[in-house]
N, C-alpha and C positions, 0 to 999 in steps of 0.2 A: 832468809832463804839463800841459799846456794846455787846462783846462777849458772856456774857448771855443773854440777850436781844436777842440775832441773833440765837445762839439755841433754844431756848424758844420758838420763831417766825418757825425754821426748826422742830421740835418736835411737834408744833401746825399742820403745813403744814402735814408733815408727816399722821400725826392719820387722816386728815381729808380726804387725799388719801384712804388710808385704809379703814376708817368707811364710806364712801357716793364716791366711785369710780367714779361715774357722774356725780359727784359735780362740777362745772366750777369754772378753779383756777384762771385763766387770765383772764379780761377782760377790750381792748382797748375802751375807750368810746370818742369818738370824738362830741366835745359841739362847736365845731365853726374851719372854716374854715381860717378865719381871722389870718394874724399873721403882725406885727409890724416890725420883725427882717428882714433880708436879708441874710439870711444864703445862702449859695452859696451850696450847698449839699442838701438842703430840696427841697421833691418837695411835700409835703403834705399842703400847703397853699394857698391862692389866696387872693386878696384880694378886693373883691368886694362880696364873703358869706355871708348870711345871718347867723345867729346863731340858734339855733337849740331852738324852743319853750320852756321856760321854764317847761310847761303840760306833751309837751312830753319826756323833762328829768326828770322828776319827775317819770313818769310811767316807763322810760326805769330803772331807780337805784330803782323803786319797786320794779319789774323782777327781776335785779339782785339779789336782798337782797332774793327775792322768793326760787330763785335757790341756794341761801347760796354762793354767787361767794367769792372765797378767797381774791381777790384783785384785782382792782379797777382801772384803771390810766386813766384819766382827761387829754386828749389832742385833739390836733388840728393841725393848727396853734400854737397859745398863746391861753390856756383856761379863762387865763387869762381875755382877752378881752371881755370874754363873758355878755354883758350888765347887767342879773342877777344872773352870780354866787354866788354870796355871801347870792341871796335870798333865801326864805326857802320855 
């Protein structure tokens, strides 16, 4: 880890509490149910999900970006699997 880098990032965090209070810092985005593994503790999988439209993640991470969300995370299953994540 990057000790300045990780201040930098809390000191970012910080001010943007401060200057926009209602700003969304977390947000869990779940892009497919789908997962590969067998983890024995997870129960956030299936696997017979569909994946979630590419249109409508496109629209949900414009939202986001609308609302200035501080951070972002890409899960599911495996987001992995998601047929077009890589697309744009």
């Amino acid at each position: 880890m990057n000790s300045g880098a990780d201040a930098r990032f809390l000191l970012n965090l910080g001010s943007s509490i401060l200057m926009q209070p209602y700003r969304p810092l977390f947000a869990n985005f779940v892009i497919i149910r789908r997962c590969n593994l067998a983890c024995e503790y997870c129960t956030e999988f299936n696997d017979f999900g569909a994946p979630v439209a590419l249109d409508v993640l496109k629209g949900r991470i414009d939202h986001l970006a609308r609302l200035r969300t501080v951070m972002v995370s890409l899960t599911g299953g495996e987001p992995l699997l998601h047929p077009q994540v890589t697309d744009r």
